[in-house]
gemmi code that builds the backbone of each chain (N, CA, C; Angstrom):
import gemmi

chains = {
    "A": [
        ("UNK", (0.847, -1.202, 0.000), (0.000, 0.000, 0.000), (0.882, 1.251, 0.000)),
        ("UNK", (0.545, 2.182, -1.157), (1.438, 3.126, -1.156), (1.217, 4.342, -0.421)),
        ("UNK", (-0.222, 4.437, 0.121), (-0.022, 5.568, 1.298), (-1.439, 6.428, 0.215)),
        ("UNK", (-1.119, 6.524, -1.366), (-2.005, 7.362, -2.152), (-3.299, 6.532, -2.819)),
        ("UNK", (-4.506, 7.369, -2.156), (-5.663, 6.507, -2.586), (-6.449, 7.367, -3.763)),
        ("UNK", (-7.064, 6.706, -5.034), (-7.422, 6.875, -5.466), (-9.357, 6.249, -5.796)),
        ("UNK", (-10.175, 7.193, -5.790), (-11.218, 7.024, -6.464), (-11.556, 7.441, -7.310)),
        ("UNK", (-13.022, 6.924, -8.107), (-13.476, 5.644, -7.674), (-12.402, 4.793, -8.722)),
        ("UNK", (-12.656, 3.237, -8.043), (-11.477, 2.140, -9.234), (-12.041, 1.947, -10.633)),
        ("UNK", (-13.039, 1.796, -9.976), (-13.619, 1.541, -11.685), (-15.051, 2.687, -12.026)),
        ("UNK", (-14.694, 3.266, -13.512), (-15.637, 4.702, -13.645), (-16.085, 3.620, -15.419)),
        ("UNK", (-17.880, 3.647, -15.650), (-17.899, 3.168, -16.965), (-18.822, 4.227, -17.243)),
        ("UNK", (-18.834, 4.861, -18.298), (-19.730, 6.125, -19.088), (-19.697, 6.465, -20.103)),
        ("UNK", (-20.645, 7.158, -20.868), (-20.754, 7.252, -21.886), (-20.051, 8.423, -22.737)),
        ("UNK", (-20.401, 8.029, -24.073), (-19.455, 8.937, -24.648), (-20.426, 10.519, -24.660)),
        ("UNK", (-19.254, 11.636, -24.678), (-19.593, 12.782, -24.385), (-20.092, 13.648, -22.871)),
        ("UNK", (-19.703, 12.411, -22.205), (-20.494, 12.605, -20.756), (-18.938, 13.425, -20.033)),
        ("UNK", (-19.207, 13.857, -18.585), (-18.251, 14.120, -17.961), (-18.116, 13.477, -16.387)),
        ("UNK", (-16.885, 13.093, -16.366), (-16.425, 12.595, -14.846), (-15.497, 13.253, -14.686)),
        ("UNK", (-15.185, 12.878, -13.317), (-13.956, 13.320, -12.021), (-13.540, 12.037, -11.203)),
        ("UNK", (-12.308, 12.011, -11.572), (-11.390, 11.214, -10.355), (-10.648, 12.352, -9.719)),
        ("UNK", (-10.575, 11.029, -8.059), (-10.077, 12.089, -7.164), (-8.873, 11.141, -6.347)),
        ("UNK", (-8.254, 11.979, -6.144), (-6.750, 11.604, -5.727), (-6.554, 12.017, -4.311)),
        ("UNK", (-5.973, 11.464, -3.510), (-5.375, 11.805, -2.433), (-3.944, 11.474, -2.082)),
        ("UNK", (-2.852, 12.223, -1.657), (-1.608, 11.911, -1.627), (-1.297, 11.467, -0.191)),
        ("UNK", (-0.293, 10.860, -0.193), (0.560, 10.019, 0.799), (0.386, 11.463, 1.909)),
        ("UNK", (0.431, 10.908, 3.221), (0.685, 11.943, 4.149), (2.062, 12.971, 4.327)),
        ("UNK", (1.633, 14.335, 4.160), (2.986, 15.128, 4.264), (3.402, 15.712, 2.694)),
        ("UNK", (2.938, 14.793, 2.062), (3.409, 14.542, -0.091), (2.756, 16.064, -0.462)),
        ("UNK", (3.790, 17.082, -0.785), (2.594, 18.256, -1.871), (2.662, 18.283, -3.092)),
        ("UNK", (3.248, 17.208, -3.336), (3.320, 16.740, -5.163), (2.016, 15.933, -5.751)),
        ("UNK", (1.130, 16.277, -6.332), (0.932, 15.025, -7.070), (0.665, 15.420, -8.698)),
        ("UNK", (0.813, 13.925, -9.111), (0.529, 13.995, -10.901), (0.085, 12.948, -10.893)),
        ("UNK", (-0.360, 13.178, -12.425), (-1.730, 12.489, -12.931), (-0.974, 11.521, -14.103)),
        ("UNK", (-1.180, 10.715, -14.535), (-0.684, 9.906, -15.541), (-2.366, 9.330, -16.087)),
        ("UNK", (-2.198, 8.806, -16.963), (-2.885, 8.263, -18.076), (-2.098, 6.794, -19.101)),
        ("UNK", (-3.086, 5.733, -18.660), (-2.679, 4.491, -19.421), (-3.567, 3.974, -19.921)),
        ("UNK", (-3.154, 3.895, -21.847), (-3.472, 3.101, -22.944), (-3.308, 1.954, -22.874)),
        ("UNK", (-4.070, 1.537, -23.991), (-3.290, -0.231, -24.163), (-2.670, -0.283, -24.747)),
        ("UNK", (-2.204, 0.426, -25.721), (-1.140, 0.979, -26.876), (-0.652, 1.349, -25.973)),
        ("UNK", (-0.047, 2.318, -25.502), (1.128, 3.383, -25.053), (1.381, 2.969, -23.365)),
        ("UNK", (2.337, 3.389, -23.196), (2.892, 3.833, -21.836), (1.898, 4.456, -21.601)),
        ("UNK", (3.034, 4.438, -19.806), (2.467, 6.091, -19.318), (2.484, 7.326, -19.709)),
        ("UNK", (1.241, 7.835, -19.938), (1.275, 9.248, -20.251), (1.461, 10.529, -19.017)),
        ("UNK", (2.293, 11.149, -19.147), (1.958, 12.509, -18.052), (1.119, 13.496, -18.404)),
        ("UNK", (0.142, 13.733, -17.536), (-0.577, 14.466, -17.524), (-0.263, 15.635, -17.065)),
        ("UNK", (-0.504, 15.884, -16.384), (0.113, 17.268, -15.176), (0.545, 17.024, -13.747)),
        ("UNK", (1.119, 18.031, -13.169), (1.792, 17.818, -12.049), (0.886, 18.850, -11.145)),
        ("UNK", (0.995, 18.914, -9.802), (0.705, 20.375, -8.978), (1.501, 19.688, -7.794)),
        ("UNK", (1.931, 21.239, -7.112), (2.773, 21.240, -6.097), (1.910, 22.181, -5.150)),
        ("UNK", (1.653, 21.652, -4.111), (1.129, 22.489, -3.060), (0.013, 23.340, -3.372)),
        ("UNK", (-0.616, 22.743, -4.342), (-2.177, 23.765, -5.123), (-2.061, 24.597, -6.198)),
        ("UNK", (-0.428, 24.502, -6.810), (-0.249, 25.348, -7.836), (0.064, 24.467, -9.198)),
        ("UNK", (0.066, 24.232, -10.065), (-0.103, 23.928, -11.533), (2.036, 23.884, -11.696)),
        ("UNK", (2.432, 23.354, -11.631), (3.796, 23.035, -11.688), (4.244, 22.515, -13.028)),
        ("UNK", (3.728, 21.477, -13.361), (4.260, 21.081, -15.180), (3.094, 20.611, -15.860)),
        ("UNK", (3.181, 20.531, -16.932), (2.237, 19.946, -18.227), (2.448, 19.132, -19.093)),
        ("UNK", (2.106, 17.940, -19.137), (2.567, 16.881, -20.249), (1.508, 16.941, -20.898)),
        ("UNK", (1.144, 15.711, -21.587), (-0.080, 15.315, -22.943), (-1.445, 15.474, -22.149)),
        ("UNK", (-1.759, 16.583, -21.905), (-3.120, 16.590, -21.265), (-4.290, 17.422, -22.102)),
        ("UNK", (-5.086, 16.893, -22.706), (-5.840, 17.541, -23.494), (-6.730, 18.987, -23.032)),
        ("UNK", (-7.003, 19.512, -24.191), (-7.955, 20.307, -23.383), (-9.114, 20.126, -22.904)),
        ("UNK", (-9.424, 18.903, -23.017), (-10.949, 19.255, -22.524), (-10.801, 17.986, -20.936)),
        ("UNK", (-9.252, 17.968, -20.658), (-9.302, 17.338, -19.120), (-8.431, 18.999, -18.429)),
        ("UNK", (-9.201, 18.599, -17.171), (-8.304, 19.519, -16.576), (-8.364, 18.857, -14.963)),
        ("UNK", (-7.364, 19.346, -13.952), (-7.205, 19.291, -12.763), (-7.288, 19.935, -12.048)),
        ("UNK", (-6.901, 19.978, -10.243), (-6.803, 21.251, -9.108), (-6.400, 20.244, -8.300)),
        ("UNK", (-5.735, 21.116, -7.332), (-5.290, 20.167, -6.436), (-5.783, 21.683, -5.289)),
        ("UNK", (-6.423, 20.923, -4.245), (-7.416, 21.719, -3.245), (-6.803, 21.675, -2.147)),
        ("UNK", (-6.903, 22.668, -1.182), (-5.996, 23.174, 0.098), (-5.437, 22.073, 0.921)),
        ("UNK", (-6.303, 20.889, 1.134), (-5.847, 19.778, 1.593), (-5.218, 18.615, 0.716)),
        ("UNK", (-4.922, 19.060, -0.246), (-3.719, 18.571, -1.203), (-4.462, 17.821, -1.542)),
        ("UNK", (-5.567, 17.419, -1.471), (-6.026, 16.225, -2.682), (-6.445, 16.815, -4.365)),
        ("UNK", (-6.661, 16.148, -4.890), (-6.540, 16.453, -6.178), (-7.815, 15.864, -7.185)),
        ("UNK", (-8.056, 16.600, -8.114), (-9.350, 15.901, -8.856), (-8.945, 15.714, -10.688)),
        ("UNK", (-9.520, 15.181, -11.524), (-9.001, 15.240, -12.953), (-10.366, 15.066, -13.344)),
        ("UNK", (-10.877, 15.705, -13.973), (-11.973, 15.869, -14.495), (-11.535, 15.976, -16.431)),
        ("UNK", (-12.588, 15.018, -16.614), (-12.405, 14.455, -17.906), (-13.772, 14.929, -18.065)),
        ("UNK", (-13.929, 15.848, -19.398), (-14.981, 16.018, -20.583), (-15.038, 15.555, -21.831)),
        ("UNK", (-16.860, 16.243, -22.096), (-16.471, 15.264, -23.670), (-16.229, 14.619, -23.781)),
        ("UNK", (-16.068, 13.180, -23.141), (-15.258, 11.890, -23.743), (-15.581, 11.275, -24.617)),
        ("UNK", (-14.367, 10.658, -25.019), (-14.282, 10.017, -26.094), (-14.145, 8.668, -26.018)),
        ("UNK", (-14.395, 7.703, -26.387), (-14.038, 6.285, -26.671), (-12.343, 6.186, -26.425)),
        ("UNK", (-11.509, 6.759, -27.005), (-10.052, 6.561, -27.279), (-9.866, 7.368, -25.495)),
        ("UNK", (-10.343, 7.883, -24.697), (-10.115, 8.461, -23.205), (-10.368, 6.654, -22.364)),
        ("UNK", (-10.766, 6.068, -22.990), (-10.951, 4.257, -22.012), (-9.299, 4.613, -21.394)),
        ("UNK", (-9.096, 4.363, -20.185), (-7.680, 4.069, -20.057), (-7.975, 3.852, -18.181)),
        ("UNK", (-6.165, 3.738, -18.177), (-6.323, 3.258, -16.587), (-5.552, 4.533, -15.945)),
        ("UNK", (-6.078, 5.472, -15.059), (-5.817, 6.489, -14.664), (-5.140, 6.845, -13.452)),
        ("UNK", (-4.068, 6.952, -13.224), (-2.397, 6.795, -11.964), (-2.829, 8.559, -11.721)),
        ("UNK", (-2.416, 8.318, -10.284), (-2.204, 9.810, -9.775), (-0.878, 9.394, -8.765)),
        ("UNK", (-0.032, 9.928, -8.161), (0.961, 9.684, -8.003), (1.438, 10.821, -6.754)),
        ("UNK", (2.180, 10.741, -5.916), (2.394, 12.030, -5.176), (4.144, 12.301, -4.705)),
        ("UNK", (4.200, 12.838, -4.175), (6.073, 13.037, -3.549), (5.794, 14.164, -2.903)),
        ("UNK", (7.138, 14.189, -1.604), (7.159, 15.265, -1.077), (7.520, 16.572, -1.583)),
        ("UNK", (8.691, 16.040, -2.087), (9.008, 17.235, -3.365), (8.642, 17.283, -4.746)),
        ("UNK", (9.252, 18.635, -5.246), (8.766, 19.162, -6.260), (10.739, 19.186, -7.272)),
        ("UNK", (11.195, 18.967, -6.809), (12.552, 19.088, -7.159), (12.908, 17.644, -8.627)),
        ("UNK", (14.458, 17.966, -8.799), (14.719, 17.393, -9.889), (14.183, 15.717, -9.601)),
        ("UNK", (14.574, 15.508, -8.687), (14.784, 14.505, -8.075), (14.114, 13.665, -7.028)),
        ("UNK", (13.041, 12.617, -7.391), (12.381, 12.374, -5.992), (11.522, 11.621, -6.561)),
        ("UNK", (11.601, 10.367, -5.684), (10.265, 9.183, -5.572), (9.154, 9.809, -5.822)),
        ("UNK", (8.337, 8.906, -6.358), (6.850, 9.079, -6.560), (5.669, 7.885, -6.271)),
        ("UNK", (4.452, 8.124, -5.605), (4.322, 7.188, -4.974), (2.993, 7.284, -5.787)),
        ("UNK", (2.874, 5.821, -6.176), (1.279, 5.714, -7.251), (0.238, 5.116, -6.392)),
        ("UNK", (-0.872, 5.705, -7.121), (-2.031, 5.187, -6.369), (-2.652, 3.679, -7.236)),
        ("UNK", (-3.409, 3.035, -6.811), (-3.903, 1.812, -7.769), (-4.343, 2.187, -8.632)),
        ("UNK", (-4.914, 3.417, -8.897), (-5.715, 4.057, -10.770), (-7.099, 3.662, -10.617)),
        ("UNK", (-7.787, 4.505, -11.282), (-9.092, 4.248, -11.610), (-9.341, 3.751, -13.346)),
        ("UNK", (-10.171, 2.990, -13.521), (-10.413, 2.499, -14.757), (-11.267, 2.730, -15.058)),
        ("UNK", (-11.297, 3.812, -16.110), (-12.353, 4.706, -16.902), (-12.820, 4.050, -18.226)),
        ("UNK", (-13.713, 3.499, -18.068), (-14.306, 2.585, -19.208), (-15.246, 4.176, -20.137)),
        ("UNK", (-15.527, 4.146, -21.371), (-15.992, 5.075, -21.849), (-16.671, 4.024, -23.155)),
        ("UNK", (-17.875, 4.106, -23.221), (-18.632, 3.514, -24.212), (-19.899, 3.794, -25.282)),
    ],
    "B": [
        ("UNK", (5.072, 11.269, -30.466), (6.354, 11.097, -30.910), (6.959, 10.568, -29.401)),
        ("UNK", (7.195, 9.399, -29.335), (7.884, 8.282, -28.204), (9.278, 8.970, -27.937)),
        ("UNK", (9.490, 9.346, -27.094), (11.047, 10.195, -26.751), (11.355, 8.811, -25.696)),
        ("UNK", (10.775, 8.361, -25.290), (11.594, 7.096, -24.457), (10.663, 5.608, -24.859)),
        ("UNK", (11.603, 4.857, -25.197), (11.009, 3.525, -26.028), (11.863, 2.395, -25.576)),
        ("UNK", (10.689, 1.065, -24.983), (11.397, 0.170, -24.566), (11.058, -0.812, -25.429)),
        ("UNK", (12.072, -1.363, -26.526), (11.926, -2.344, -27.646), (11.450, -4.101, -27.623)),
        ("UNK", (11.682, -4.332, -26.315), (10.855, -5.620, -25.848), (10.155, -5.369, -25.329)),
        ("UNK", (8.762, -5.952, -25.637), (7.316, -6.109, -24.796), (7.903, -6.903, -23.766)),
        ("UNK", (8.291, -7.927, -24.019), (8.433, -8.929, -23.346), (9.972, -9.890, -23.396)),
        ("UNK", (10.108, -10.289, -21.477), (11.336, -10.753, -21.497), (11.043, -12.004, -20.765)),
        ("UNK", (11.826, -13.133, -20.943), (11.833, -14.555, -19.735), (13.389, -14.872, -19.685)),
        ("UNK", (13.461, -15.134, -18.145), (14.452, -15.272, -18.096), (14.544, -16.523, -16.797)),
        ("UNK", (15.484, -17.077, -16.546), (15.339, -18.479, -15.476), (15.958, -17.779, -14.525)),
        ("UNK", (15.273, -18.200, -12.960), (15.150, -18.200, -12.120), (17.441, -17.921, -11.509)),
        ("UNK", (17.411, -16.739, -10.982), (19.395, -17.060, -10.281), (20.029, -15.858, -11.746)),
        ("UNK", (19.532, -16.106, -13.168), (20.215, -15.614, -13.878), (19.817, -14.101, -14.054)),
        ("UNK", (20.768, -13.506, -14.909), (20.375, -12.188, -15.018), (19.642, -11.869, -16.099)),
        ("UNK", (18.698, -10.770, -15.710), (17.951, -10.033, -16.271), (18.359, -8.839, -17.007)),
        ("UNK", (18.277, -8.303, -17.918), (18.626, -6.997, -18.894), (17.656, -6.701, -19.127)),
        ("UNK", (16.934, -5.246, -18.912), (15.529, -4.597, -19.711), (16.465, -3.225, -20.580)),
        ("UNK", (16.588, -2.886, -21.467), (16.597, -1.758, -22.170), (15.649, -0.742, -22.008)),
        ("UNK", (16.439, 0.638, -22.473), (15.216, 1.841, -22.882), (16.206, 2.409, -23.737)),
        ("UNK", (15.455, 3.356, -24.663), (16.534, 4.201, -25.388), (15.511, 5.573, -25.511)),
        ("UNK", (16.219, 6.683, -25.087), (15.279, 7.384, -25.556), (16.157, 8.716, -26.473)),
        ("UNK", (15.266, 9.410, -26.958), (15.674, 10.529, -28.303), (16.155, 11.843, -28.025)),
        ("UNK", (15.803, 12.572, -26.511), (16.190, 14.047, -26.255), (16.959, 13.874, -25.192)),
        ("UNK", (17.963, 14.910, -25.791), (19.451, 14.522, -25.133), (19.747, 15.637, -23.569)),
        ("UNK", (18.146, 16.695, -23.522), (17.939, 17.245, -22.496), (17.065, 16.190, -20.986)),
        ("UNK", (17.113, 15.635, -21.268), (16.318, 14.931, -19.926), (17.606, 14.523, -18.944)),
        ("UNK", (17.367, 14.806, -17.841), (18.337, 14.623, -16.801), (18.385, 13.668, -16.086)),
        ("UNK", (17.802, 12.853, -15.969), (17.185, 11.618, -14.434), (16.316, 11.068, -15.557)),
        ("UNK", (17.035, 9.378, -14.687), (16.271, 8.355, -15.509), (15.912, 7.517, -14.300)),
        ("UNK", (14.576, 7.287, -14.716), (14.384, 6.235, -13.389), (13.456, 4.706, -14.237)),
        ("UNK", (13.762, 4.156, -13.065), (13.025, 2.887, -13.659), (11.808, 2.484, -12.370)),
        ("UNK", (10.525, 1.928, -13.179), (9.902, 1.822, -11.840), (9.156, 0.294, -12.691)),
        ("UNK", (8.468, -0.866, -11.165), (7.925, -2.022, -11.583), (6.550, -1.743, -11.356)),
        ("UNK", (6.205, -2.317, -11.960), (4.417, -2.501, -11.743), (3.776, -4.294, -12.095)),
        ("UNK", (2.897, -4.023, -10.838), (2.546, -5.590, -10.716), (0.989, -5.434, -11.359)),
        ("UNK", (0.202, -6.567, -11.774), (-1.511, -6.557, -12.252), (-1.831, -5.655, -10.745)),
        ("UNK", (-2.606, -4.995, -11.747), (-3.779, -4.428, -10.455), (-3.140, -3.491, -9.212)),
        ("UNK", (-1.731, -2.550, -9.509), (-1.428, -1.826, -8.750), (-0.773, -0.481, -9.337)),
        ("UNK", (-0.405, 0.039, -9.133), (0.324, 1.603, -9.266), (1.999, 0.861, -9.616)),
        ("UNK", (2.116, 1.788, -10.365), (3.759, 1.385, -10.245), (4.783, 1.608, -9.016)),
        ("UNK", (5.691, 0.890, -8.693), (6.472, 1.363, -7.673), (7.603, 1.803, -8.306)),
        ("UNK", (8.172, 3.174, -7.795), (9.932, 3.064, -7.999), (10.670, 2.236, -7.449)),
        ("UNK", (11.822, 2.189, -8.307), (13.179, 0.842, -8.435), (14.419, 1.989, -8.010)),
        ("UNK", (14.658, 2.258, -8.706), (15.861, 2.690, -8.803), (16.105, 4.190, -10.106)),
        ("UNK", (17.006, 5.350, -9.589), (17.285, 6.113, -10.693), (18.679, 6.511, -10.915)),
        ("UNK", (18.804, 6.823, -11.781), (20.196, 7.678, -12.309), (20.122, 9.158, -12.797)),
        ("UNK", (21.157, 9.937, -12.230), (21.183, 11.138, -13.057), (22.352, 11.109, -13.781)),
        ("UNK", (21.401, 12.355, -15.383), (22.896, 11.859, -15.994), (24.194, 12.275, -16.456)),
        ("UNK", (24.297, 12.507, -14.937), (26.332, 13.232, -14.695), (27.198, 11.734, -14.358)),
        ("UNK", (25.796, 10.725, -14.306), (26.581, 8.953, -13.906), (26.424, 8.563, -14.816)),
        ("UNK", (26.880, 7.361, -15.193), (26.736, 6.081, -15.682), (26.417, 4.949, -14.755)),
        ("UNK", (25.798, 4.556, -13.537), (25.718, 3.334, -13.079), (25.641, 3.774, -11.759)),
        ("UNK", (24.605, 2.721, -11.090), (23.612, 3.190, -9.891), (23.015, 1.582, -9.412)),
        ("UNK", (23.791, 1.323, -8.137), (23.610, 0.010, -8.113), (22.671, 0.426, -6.817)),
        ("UNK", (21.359, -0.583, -6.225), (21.054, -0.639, -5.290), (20.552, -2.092, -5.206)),
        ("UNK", (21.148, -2.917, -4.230), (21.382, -4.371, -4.129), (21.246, -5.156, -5.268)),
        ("UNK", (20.389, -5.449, -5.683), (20.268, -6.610, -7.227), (20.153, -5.793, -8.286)),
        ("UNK", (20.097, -4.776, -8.108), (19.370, -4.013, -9.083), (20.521, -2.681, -9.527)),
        ("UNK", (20.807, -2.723, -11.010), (21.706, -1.971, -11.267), (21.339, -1.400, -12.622)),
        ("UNK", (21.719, -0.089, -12.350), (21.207, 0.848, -14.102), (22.725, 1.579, -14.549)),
        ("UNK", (22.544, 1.038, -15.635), (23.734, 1.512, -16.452), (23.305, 2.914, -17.129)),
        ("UNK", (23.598, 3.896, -17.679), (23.151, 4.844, -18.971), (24.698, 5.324, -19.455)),
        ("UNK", (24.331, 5.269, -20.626), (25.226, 5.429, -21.765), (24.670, 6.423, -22.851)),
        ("UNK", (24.987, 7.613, -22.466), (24.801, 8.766, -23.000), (25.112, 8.730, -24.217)),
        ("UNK", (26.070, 8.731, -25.101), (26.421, 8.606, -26.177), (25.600, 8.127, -26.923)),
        ("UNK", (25.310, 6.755, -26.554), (24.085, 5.916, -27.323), (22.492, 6.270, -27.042)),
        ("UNK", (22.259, 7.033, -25.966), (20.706, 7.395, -25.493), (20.514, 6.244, -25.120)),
        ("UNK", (20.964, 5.312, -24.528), (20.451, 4.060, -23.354), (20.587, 4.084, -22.270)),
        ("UNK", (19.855, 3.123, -21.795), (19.775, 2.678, -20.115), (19.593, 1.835, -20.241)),
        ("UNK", (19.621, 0.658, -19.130), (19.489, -0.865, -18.986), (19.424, -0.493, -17.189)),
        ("UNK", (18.462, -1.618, -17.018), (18.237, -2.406, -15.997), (18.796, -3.815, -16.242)),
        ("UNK", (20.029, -3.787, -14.920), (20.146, -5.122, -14.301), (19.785, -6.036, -13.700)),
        ("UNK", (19.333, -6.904, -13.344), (18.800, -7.365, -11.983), (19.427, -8.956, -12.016)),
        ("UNK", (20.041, -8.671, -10.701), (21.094, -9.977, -10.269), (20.997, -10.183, -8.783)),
        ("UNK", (20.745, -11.824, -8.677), (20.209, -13.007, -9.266), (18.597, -12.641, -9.502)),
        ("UNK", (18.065, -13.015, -10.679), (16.693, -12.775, -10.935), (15.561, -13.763, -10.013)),
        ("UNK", (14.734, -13.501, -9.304), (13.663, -14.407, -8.710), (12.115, -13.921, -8.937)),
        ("UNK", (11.778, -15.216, -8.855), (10.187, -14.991, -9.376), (9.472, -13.904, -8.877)),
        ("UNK", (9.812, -13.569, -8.061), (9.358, -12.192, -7.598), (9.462, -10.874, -7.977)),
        ("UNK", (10.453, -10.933, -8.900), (10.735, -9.957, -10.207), (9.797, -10.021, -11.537)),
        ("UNK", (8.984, -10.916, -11.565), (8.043, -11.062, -12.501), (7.350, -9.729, -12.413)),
        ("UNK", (6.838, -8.808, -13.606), (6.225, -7.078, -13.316), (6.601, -6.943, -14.755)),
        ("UNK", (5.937, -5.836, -14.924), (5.842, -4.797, -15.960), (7.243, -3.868, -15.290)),
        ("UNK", (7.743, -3.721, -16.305), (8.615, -2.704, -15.708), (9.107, -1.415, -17.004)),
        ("UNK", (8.588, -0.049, -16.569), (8.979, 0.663, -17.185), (10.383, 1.504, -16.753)),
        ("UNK", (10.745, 2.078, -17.735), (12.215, 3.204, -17.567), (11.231, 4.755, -17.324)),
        ("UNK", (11.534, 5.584, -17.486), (10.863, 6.968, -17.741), (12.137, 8.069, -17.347)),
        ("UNK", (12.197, 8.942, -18.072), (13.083, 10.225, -18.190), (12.527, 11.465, -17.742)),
        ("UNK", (13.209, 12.268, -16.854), (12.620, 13.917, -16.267), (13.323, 14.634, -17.711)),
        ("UNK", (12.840, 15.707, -17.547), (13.401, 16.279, -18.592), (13.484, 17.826, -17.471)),
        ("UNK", (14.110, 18.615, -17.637), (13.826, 20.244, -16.622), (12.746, 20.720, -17.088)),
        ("UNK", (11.945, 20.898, -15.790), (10.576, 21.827, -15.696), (9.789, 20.408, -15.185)),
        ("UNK", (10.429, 19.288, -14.735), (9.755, 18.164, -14.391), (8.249, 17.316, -15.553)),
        ("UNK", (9.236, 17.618, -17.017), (7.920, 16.795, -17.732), (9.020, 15.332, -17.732)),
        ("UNK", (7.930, 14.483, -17.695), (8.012, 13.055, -17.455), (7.767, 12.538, -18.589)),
        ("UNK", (8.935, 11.104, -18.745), (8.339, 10.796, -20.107), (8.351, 9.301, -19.784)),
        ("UNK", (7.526, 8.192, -19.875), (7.599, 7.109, -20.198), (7.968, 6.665, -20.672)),
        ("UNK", (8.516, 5.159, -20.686), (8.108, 3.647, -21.927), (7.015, 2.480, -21.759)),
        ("UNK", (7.013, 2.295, -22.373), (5.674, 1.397, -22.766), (5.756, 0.463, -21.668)),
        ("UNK", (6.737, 0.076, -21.142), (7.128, -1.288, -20.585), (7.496, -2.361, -21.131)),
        ("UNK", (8.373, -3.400, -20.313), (8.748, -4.667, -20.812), (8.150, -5.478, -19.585)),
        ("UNK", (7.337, -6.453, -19.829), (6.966, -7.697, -19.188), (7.955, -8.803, -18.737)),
        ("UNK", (8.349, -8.574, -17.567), (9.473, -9.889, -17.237), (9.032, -11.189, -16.417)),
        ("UNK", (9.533, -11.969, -16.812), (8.493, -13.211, -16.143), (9.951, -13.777, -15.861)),
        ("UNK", (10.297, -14.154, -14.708), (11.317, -15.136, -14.342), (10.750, -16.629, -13.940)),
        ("UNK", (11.461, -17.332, -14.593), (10.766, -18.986, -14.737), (11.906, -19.410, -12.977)),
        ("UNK", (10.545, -20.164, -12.469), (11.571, -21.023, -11.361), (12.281, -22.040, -11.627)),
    ],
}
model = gemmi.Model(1)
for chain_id, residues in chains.items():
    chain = gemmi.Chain(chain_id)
    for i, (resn, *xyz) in enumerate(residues, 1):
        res = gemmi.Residue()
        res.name, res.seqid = resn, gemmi.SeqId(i, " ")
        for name, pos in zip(("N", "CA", "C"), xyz):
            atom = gemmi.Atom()
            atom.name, atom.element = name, gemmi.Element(name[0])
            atom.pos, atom.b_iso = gemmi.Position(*pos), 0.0
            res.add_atom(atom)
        chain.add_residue(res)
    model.add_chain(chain)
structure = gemmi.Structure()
structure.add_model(model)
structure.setup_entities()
């Protein structure tokens, strides 16, 4: 158990609809990021936030976005979906924000989209 | 466009012997390479990383080479046990903390 819980595990919905997963980080952690997994591809990075602020940006579309809220948990809200958004969804946390530093994953939620 | 790519899906290897996973990736700005395992049905864990002012980063069985010149990394793992069976990806920081994946390689160690 890595300390970071994620809900809900399993999300199934339709296309064009909108959800939210929500993240919570390891105790003390003001890092977290969001990843995104295909069945094709790796991990994707999504975005990062550090302590409630928007820190980096990887492959995150526009029509997902995040926040990470005073008590450091975090939400990813997915719109519009699409069929090709099916994936298995990692949020991840660390204490730091630096070059350098563990990251601790949560089990992912599995966003079925149909 | 894949900036970090691990060319085996899949590896087997017997039980005591060593294991090799590759990555190679394309931008010669990413600083820190880390490798992390992932089992069915969990989050990935970190393994082990390198930054890359090294070449080689041993922590008990587990050893990462990178070879700048060539844009590789390798994971070691010595003696291999079934308990090393995982998905295991590489992934690269690049500055400004964007993260880049590989697909993973599947290692199955036979007893």
């Amino acid at each position: 158990d890595s300390g970071v819980t994620q809900t809900p595990k399993h999300l199934i919905t339709a296309t064009g609809q909108r959800v939210t997963l929500r993240c919570s980080p390891r105790s003390g952690d003001l890092s977290v990021y969001w990843y995104q997994q295909s069945l094709d591809q790796g991990l994707q990075f999504l975005i990062q936030y550090y302590n409630g602020e928007e820190r980096a940006k990887g492959n995150i579309l526009e029509r997902f976005s995040a926040q990470q809220f005073p008590d450091l948990h975090s939400e990813l809200n997915l719109s519009s979906l699409e069929l090709g958004d099916s994936a298995l969804y990692f949020c991840a946390s660390s204490v730091k924000s630096g070059v350098f530093y563990e990251q601790y994953f949560g089990p992912g939620t599995r966003l079925t989209v149909t | 466009d894949q900036q970090v790519k691990q060319n085996s899906p899949s590896l087997s290897v017997q039980e005591g012997r060593i294991s090799i996973l590759n990555c190679d990736y394309t931008n010669s700005m990413f600083d820190y390479f880390l490798w992390y395992k992932k089992y069915p049905a969990e989050g990935p864990t970190f393994l082990i990383s390198i930054s890359s002012i090294k070449d080689k980063n041993e922590d008990g069985r587990f050893t990462v080479f990178l070879n700048k010149s060539a844009k590789h990394l390798s994971l070691h793992i010595v003696p291999s046990q079934p308990g090393d069976s995982a998905v295991y990806f590489c992934a690269a920081i690049r500055p400004g903390n964007q993260f880049y994946f590989g697909t993973g390689t599947s290692l199955t160690v036979i007893p």
